[in-house]
C-alpha positions as CSV (number, residue, x, y, z in Angstrom):
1,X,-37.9,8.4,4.2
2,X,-39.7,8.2,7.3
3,X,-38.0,7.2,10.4
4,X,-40.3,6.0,12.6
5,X,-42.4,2.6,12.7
6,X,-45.4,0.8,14.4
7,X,-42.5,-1.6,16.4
8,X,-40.2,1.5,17.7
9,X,-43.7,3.1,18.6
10,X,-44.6,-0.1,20.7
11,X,-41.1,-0.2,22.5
12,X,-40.9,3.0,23.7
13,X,-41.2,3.5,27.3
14,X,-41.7,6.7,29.4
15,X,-38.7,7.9,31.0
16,X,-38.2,11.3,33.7
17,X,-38.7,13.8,31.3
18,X,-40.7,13.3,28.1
19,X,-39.1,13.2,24.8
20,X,-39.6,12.9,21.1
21,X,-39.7,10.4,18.3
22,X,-39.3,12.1,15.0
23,X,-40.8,10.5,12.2
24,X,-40.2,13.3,9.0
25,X,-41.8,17.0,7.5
26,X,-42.5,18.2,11.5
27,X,-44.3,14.9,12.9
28,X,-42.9,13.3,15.7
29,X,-44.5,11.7,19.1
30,X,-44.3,13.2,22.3
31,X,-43.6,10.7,25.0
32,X,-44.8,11.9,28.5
33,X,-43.5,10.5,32.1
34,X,-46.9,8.9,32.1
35,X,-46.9,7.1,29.5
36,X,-49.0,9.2,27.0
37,X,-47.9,8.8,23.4
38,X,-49.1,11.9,21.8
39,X,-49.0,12.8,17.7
40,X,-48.1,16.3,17.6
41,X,-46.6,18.8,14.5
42,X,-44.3,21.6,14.5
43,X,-44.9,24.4,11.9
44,X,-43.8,27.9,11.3
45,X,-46.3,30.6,10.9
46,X,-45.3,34.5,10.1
47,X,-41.4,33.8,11.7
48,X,-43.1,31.9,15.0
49,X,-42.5,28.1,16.0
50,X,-45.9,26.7,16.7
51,X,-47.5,23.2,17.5
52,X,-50.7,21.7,16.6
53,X,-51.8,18.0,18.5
54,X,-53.2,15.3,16.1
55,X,-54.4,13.1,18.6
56,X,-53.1,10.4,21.0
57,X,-51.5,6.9,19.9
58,X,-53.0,4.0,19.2
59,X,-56.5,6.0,18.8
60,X,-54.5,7.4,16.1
61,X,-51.8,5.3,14.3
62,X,-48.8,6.2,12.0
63,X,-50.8,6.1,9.7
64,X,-53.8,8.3,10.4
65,X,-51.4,10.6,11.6
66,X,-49.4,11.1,8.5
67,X,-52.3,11.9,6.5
68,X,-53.4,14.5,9.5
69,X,-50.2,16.3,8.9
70,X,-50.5,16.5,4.7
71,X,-54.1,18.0,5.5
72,X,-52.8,20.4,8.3
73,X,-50.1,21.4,5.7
């Protein structure tokens, strides 16, 4: 079950050092200091962590997002 919504989206706020809301199969959003709210995914490839970048929130919602990550997969 996913974990993460449009309202927890909305209240976060950027803090000293940027951090992560999960939302489920590798998704989460990077907060920065700034402010950004970036979609990102972690995979494996061949043993190795890797990330790939989705886009930036609200150009791309929850939504959008979630379907970006089935495709990646």
């Amino acid at each position: 079950m996913p974990t993460l919504n449009e309202a927890r989206i909305r209240a976060s706020k950027p803090k000293e050092k940027p951090y992560k809301l999960f939302d489920e199969r590798g998704l989460f959003l990077l907060v920065t200091p700034s402010g950004g709210l970036l979609w990102r995914m972690r995979y494996w490839f061949a043993g190795v962590e890797r990330l790939l970048t989705l886009g930036a929130y609200p150009d791309v919602p929850l939504k959008r997002a979630r379907e970006k990550r089935e495709d990646a997969r």
